[in-house]
N, C-alpha and C positions, 0 to 999 in steps of 0.2 A: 337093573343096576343094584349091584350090594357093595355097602362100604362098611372097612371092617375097621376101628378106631383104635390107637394105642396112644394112650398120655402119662406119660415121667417129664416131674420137674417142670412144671408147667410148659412140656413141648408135647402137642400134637400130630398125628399121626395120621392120617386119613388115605387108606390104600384104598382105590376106584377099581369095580370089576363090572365088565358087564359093558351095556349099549349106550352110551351116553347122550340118548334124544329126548324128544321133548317125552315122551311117556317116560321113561327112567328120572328125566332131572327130577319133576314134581318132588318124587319122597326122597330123591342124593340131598335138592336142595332143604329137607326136612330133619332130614339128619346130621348135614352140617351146621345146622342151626343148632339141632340139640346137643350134636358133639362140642362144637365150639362154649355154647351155654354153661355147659359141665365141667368141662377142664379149666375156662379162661384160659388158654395159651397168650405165651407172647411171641411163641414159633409154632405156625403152621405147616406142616407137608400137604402137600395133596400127592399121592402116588398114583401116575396114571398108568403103570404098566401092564396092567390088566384091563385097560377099555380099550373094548373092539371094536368100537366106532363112538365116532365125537359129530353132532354137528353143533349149531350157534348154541344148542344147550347148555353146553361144556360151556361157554363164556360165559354164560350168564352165571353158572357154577362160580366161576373162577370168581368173576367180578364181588359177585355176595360176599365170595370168604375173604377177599379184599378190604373191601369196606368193613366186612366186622371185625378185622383185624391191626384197621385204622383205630378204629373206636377205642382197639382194648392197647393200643400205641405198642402193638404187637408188630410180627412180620411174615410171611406168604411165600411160601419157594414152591414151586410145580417143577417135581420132577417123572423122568420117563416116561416121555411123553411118546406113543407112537407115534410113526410115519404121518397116518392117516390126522391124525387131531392136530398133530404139529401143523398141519399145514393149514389148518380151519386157525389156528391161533397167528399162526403167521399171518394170514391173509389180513388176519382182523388188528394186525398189531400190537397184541396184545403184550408182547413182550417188551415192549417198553412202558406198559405197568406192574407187567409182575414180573419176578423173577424168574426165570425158564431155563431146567439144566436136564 
């Protein structure tokens, strides 16, 4: 999993490439921490159009950058989401907490 980070104007950027399971979350979820850290956004992206596969990691993803963007009384948009993740998000309902386009 590599995540490649763009921040102007306090909005971040966060484009996902790669396999989004439990071996890739460990350091995705280490660098959204440190990206988030960095920038303080109060607008998050996460761009998933570059993950080749999602399972319950990708939530767990999702959920952190949620909650740390509670904290900073920011906001979370997930978009491009493939097929395949869309559907691990769907199941999980997750799109009735975060934004999903």
């Amino acid at each position: 999993m590599e995540i490649e980070a763009t921040s102007a104007d306090r909005n971040l950027l966060l484009e996902l490439k790669g396999e989004l399971d439990h071996h890739g979350a460990r350091d995705a979820l280490r660098e959204l921490e440190l990206a988030i850290d960095a920038a303080l956004p109060k607008k998050l992206v996460l761009d998933f159009s570059g993950v080749t596969f999602m399972d319950s990691s990708g939530i767990a993803l999702i959920l952190r950058a949620q909650q740390r963007m509670q904290l900073l009384d920011g906001s979370l948009l997930v978009r491009n989401v493939p097929q395949q993740a869309r559907r691990v998000l769907d199941a999980a309902g997750i799109g009735r907490l975060v934004t999903i386009r």
